[in-house]
BAMARPA-425957 format. One record per residue: residue in one letter; x, z, y of N, C-alpha, C in turn. Coordinates in steps of 0.2 Angstrom, whole numbers, always signed. Each point is the difference from the previous one (the first is absolute). Layout:
+--------+-------+-------+-------+-------+-------+-------+-------+-------+-------+
: residu :   n.X :   n.Z :   n.Y :  ca.X :  ca.Z :  ca.Y :   c.X :   c.Z :   c.Y :
+--------+-------+-------+-------+-------+-------+-------+-------+-------+-------+
:      A :     X :     Z :     Y :     X :     Z :     Y :     X :     Z :     Y :
...
+--------+-------+-------+-------+-------+-------+-------+-------+-------+-------+
This chain:
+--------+-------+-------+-------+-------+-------+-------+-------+-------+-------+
: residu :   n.X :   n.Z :   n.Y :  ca.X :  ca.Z :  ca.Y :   c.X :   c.Z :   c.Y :
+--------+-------+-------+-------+-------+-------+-------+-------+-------+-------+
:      X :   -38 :    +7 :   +67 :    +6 :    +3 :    -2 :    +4 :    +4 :    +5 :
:      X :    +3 :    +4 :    -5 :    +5 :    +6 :    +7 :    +6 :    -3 :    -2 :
:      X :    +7 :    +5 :    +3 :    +3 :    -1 :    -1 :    +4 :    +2 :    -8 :
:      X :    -7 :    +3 :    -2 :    +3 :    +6 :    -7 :    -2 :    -6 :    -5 :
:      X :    -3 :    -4 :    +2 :    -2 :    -7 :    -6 :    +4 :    -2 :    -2 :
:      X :    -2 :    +0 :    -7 :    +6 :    -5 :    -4 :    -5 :    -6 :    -4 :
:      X :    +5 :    -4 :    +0 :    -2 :    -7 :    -4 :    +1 :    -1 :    -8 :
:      X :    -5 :    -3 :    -4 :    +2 :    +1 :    -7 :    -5 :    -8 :    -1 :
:      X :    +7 :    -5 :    -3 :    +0 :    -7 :    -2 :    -3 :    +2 :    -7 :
:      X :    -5 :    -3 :    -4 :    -3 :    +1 :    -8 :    -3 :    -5 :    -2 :
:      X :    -4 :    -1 :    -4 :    -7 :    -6 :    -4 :    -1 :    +3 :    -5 :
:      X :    -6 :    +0 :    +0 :    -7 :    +2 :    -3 :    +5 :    +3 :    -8 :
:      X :    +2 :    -5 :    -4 :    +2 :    -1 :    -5 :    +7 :    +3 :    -1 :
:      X :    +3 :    +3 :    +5 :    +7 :    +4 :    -2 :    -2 :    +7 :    -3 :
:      X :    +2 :    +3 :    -5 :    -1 :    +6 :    -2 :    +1 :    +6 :    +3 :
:      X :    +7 :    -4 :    +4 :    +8 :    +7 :    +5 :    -7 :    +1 :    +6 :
:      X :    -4 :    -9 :    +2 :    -1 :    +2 :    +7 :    -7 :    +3 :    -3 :
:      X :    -4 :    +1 :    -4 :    -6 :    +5 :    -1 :    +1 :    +6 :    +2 :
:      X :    +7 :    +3 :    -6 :    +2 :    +8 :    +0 :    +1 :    +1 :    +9 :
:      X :    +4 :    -5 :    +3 :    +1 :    +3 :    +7 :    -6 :    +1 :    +4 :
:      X :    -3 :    -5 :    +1 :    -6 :    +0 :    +5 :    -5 :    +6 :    -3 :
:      X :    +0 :    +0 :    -5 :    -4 :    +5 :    -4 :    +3 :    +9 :    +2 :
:      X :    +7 :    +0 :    +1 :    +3 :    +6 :    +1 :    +0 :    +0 :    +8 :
:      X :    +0 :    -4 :    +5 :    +0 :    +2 :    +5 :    -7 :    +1 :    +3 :
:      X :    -4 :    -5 :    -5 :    -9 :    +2 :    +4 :    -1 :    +9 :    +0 :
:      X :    +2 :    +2 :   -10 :    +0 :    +5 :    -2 :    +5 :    +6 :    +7 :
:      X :    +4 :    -3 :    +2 :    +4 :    +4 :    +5 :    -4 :    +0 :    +5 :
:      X :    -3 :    -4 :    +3 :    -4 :    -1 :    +7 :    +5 :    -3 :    +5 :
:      X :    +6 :    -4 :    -1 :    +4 :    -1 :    +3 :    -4 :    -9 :    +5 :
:      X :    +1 :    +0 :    +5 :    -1 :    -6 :    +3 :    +6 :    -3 :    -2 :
:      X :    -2 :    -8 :    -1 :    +3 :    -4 :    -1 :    -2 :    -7 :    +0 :
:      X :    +1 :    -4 :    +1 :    -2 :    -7 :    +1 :    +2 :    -4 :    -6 :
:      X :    -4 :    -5 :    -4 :    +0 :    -4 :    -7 :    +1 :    -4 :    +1 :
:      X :    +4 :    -3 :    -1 :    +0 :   -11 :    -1 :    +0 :    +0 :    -5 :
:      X :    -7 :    -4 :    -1 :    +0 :    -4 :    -7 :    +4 :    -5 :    +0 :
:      X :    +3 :    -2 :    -6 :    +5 :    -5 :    -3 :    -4 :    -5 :    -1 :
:      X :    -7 :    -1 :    -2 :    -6 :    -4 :    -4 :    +0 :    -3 :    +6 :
:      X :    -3 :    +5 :    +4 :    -6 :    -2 :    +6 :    +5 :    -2 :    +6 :
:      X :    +8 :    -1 :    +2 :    +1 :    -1 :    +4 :    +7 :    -1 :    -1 :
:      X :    +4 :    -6 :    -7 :    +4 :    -2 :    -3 :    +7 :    -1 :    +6 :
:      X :    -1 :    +0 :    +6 :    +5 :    -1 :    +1 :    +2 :    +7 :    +3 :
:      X :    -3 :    +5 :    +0 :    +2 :    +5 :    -1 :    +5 :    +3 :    -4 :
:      X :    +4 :    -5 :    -5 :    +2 :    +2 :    -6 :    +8 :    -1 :    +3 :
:      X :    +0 :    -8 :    +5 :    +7 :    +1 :    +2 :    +2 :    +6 :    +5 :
:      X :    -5 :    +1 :    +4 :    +2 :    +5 :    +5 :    +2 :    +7 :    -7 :
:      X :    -3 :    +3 :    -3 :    +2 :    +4 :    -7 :    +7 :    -1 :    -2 :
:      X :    +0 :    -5 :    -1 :    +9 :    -4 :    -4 :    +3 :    +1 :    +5 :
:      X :    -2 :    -2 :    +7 :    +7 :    +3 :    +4 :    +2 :    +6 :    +4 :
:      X :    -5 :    +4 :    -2 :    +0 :    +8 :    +2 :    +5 :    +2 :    -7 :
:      X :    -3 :    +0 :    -5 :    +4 :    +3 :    -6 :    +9 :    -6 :    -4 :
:      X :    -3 :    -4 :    +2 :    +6 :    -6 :    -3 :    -3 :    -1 :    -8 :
:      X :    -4 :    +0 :    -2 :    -3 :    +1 :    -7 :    -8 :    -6 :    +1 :
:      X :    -1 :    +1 :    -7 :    -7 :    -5 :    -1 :    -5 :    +7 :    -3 :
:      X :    +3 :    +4 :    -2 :    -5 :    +7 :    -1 :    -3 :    +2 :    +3 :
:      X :    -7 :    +4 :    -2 :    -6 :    +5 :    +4 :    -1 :    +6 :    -5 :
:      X :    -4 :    +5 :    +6 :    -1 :    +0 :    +4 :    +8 :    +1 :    +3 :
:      X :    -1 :    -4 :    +8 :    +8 :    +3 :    +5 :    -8 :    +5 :    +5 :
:      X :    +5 :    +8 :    -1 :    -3 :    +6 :    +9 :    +3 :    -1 :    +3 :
:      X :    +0 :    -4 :    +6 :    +1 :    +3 :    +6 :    +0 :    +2 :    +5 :
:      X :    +6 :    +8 :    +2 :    -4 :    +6 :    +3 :    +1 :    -2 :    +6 :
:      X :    -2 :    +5 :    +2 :    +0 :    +1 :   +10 :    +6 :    -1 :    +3 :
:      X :    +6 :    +3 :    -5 :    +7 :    +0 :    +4 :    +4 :    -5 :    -3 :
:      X :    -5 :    -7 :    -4 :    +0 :    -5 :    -2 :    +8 :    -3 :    -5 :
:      X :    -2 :    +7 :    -4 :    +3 :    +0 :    -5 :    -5 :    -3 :    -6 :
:      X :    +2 :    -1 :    -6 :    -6 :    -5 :    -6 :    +3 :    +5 :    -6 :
:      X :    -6 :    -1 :    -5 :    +3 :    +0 :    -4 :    -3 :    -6 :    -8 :
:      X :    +2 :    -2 :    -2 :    -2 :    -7 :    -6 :    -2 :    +4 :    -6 :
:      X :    -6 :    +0 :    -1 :    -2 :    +2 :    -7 :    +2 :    +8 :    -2 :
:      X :    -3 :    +4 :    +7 :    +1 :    +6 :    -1 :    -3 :    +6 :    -5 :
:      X :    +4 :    +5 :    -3 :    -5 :    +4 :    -6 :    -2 :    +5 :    +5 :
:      X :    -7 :    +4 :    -1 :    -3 :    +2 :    +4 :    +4 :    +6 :    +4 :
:      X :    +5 :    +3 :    -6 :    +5 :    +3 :    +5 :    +3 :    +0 :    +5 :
:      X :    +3 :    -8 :    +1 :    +1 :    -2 :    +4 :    -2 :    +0 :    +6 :
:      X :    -7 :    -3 :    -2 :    -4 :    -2 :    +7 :    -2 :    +9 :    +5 :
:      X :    +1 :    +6 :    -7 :    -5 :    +6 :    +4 :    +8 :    +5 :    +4 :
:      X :    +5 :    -3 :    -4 :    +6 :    +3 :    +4 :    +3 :    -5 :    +6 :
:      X :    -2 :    -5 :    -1 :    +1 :    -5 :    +9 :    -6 :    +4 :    +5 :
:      X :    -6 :    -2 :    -3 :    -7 :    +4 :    +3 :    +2 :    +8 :    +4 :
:      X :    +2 :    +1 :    -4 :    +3 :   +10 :    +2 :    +6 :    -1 :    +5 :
:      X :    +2 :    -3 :    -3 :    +7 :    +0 :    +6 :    +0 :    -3 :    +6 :
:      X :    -6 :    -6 :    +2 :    -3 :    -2 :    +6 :    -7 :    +5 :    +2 :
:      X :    +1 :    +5 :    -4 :    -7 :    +3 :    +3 :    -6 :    -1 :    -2 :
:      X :    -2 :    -4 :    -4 :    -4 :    -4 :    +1 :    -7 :    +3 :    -6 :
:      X :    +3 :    +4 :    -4 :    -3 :    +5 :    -1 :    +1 :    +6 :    -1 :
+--------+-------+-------+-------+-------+-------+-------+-------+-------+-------+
């Protein structure tokens, strides 16, 4: 991981986290996945980045988040850090 790595909290079964993980592979964006399933108490470090029980939470490089972002979202965060 560089410094341009972002974080993105999901499980398998979330529909937001499919579309995201799906738009950033599609992007070629590096980023790093916590599973919710595979690594449950990853879910409170999630709740206290965002203050919510929601997924997918991004968190960017300049460790801003976003909770259950629409893909424009995520591609105008992405553009404004550069990142694509």
């Amino acid at each position: 991981m560089t410094d341009t790595t972002l974080t993105m909290y999901g499980a398998d079964w979330c529909r937001d986290c499919i579309r995201t993980k799906k738009q950033l592979d599609e992007l070629g964006v590096d980023y790093r996945y916590v599973d919710l399933v595979a690594d449950p108490a990853a879910a409170d470090v999630a709740r206290d980045i965002s203050g919510r029980t929601n997924i997918p939470v991004v968190v960017y490089p300049d460790a801003s988040h976003h909770v259950e972002p629409s893909n424009a979202d995520v591609e105008s965060k992405l553009r404004e850090l550069s990142l694509i």
